[in-house]
C-alpha positions in Angstrom: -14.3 44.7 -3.9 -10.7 43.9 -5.7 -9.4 45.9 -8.5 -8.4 43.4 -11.1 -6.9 44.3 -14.5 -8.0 48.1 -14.1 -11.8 47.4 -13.6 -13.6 47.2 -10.3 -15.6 44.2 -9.6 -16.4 41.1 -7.1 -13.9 39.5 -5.6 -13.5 36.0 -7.1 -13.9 33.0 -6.1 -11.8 29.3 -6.9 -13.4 26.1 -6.8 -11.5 23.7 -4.4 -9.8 21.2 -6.9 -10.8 18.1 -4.3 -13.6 17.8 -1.5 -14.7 20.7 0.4 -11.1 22.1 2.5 -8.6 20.9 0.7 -7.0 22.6 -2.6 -3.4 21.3 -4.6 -0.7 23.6 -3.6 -0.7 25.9 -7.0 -4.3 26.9 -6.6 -3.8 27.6 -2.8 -0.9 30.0 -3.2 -3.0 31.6 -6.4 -5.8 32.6 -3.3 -3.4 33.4 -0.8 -1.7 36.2 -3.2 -5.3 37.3 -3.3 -5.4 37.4 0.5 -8.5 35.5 0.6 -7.9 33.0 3.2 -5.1 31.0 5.2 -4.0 27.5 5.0 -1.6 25.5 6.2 0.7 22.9 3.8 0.6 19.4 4.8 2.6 16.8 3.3 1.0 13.3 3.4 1.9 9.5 3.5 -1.1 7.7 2.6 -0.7 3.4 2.7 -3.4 0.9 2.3 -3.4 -3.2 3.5 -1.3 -5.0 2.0 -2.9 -8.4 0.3 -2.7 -11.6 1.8 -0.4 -14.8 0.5 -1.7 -16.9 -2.1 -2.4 -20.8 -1.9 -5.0 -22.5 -2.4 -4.5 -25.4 -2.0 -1.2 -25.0 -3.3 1.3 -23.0 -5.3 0.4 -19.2 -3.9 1.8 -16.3 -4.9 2.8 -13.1 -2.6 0.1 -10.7 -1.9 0.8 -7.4 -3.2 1.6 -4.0 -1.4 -1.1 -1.7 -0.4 -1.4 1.4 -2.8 1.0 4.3 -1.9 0.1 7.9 -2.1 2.4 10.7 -1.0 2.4 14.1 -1.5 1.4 17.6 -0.4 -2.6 19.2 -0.1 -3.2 22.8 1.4 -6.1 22.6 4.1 -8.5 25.0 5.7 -9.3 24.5 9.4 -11.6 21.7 10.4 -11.8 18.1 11.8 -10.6 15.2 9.1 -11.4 11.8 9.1 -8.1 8.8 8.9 -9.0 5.6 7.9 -6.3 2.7 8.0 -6.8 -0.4 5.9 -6.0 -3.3 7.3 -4.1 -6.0 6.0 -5.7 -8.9 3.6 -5.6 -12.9 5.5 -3.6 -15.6 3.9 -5.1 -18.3 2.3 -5.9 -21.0 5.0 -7.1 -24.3 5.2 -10.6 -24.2 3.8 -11.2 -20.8 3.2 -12.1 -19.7 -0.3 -8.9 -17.9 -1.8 -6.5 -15.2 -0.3 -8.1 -11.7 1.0 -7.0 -8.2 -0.8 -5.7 -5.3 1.7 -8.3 -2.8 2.7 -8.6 0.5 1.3 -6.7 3.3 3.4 -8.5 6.7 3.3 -7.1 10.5 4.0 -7.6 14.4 2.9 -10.2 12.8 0.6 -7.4 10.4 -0.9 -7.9 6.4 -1.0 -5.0 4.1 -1.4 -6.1 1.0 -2.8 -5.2 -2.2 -1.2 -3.2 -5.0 -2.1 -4.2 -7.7 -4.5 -4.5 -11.0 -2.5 -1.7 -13.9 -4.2 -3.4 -16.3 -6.8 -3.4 -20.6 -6.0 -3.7 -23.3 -8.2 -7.0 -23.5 -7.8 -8.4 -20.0 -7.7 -9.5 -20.5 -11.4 -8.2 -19.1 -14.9 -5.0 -20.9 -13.8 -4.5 -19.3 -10.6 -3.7 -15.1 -11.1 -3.3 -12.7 -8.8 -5.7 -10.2 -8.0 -5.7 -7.0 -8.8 -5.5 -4.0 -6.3 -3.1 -1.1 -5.2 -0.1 -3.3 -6.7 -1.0 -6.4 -7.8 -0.8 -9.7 -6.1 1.6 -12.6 -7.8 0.3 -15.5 -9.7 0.6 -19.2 -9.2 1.7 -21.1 -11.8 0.9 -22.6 -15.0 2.3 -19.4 -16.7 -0.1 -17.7 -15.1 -0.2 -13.7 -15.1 0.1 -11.2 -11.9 -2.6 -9.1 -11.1 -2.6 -6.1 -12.2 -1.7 -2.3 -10.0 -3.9 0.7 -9.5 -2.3 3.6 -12.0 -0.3 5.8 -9.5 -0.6 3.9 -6.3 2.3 0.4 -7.5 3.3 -2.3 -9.8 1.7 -5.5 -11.4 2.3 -8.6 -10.0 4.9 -11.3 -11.0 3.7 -14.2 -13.2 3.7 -18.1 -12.6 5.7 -21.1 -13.9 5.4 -24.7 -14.5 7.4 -27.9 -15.9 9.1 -28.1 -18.0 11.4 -25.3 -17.4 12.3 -27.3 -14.1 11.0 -29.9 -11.9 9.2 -27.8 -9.4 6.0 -25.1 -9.6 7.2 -21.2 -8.9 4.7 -18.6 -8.1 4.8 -15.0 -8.8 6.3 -12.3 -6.0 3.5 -9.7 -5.3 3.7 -6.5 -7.0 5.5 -3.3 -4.6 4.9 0.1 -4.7 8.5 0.5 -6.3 9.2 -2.0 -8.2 7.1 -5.5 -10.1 6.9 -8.9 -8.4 9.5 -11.4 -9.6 8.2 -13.9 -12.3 8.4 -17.4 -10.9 11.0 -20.0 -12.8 10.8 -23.8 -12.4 12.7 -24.2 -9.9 12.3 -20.5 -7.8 9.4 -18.7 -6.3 9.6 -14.8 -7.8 10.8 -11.9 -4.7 7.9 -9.4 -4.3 8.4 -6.7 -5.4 10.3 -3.8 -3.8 8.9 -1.1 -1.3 9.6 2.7 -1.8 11.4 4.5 1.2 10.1 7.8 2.2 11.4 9.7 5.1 8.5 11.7 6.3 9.1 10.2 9.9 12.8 11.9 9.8 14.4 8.7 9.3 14.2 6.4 5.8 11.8 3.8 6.1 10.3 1.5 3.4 6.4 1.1 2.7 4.6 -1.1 0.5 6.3 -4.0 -0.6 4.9 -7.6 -2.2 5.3 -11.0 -0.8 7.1 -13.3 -1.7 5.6 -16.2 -4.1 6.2 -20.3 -3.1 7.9 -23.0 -4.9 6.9 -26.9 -5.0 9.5 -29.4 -3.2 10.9 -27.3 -0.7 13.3 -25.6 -2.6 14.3 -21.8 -3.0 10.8 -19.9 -2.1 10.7 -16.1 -3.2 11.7 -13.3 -0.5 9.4 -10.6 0.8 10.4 -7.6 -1.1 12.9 -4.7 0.8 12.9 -6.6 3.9 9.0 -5.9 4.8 7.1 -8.5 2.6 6.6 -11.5 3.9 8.7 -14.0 2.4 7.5 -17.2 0.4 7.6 -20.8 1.9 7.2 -24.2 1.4 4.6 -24.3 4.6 3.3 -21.3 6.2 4.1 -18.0 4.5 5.9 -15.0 6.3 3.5 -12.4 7.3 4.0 -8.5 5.6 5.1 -6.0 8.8 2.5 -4.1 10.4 2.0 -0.9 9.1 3.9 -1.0 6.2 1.1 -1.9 4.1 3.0 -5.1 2.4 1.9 -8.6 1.6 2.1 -11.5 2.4 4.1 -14.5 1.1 2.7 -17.7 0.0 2.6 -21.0 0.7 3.3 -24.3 -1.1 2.7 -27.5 0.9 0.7 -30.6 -0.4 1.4 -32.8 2.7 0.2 -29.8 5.3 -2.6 -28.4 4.8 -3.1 -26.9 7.9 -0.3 -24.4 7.3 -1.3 -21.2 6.0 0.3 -18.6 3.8 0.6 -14.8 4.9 -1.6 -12.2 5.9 -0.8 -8.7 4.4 0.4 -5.6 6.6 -2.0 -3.3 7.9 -1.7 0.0 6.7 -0.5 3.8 7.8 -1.2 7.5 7.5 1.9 9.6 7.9 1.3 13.9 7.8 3.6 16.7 8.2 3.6 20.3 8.0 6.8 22.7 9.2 6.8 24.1 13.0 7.0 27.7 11.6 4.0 27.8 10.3 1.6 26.1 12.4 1.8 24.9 16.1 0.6 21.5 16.7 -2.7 19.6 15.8 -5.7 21.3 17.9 -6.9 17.5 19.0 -6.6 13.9 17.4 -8.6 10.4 18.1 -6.8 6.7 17.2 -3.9 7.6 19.3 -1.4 8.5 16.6 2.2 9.3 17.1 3.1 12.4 17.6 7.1 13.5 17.0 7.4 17.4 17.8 9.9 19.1 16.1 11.4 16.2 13.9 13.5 17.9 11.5 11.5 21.4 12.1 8.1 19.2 11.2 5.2 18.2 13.6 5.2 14.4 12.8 1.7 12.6 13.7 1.6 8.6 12.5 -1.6 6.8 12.4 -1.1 2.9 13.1 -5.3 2.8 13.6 -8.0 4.4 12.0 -8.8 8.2 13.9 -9.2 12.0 13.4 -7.4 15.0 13.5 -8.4 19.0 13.6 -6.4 21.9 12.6 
């Protein structure tokens, strides 16, 4: 029994904003002043797959970056379940079309992965696909696929003749910033990555591929360094665990040469040494960085679980 605003009555209760255990940070303070439970503040990186290079046959856009979610929840005690997305495959000889990234899932949030790059013949003029941000077009002015609301950015859109002599795809969509429209005569950058330094150190997360150009001439760049970068032959791939895409490829005479596969995912959590010791127990084999900045730093390269 509380006393609340002179009257005696039951002690009340708060509905958890999310799934059972976890509650936005307002709401958990609200029941701690209460003194009805305990929780501990965990701050979160949350990165999908990034989507594979476009090119099919010809003319592929980059594959956009995986859906970024950061941020901090308030958890009870209790064993959680980390999924990482991997990343989407490149077009290739005689497969259908370029793969999105894979969704990434955490504290009941799901990143949304990367939109695979469009190709000539993908249909509708070749567009990227939608996903966490989008993936870049091929050409004949076609558009970028479009970004999840909160997670990136839409994809960049094709060119053809007769702005130039050549074909340039669209750079995949980042998490901060659009993919690069292609021109006649360049492929368009993917789009930039956003840095976060929940590690301790800066690192960049999320960015597109970069989208091809006909004739072997300038081919768009992965986007902050991580994106795989456009070519005329096989794409670049995104990095591993970075959730970015992968650029595409442009090459009549060689089939055989593929364009990039997306990044695979990562989970990144955080909560200060002062308040809680480390994780009771984890499965996937995650990194674990004791006392980085006054944080206990655990980094999930592979799906697993971990218990507070």
């Amino acid at each position: 029994m509380r006393r609340r605003g002179g009257r005696i009555g039951p002690r009340q209760s708060i509905t958890p904003l999310v799934n059972s255990g976890f509650w936005d940070l307002t709401t958990a303070q609200q029941e701690r002043g209460a003194n009805n439970w305990g929780f501990l503040a965990i701050e979160y990186l949350v990165v999908a797959g990034g989507g594979g290079g476009g090119g099919r046959p010809y003319h592929g856009g980059g594959g956009g970056g995986g859906g970024l979610l950061s941020g901090s929840v308030a958890s009870t005690s209790g064993t959680y379940s980390i999924v990482v997305g991997a990343g989407g495959a490149g077009y290739a000889s005689g497969s259908a079309t370029a793969h999105n990234g894979n969704n990434t899932t955490a504290f009941s949030l799901t990143a949304v992965g990367g939109g695979g790059g469009g190709g000539t013949n993908d249909g509708n003029d070749g567009p990227g696909y939608a996903g966490g941000s989008g993936g870049g077009a091929s050409v004949r002015n076609a558009t970028g696929g479009t970004a999840t609301a909160g997670q990136g950015n839409n994809g960049g859109s094709g060119k053809l003749s007769p702005e130039g002599p050549n074909y340039g795809a669209g750079g995949g969509g980042g998490a901060g910033g659009v993919g690069g429209a292609g021109t006649g005569t360049t492929g368009g950058a993917g789009g930039a990555g956003l840095s976060s330094s929940i590690t301790g150190s800066a690192q960049f997360y999320a960015a597109g591929g970069g989208g091809s150009v006909y004739a072997n001439t300038t081919s768009g760049a992965g986007g902050s360094g991580i994106g795989g970068a456009g070519a005329y032959g096989s794409g670049g791939n995104g990095t591993a665990n970075t959730g970015s895409g992968g650029g595409g490829r442009d090459n009549r005479g060689s089939e055989n040469k593929g364009s990039g596969n997306g990044g695979s995912g990562v989970v990144i959590v955080r909560w200060a040494t002062t308040t809680y010791g480390a994780a009771t127990s984890t499965t996937g084999s995650p990194t674990y960085n004791s006392g980085a900045g006054g944080f206990h730093v655990y980094t999930f390269n592979a799906s697993g679980s971990i218990t507070f």
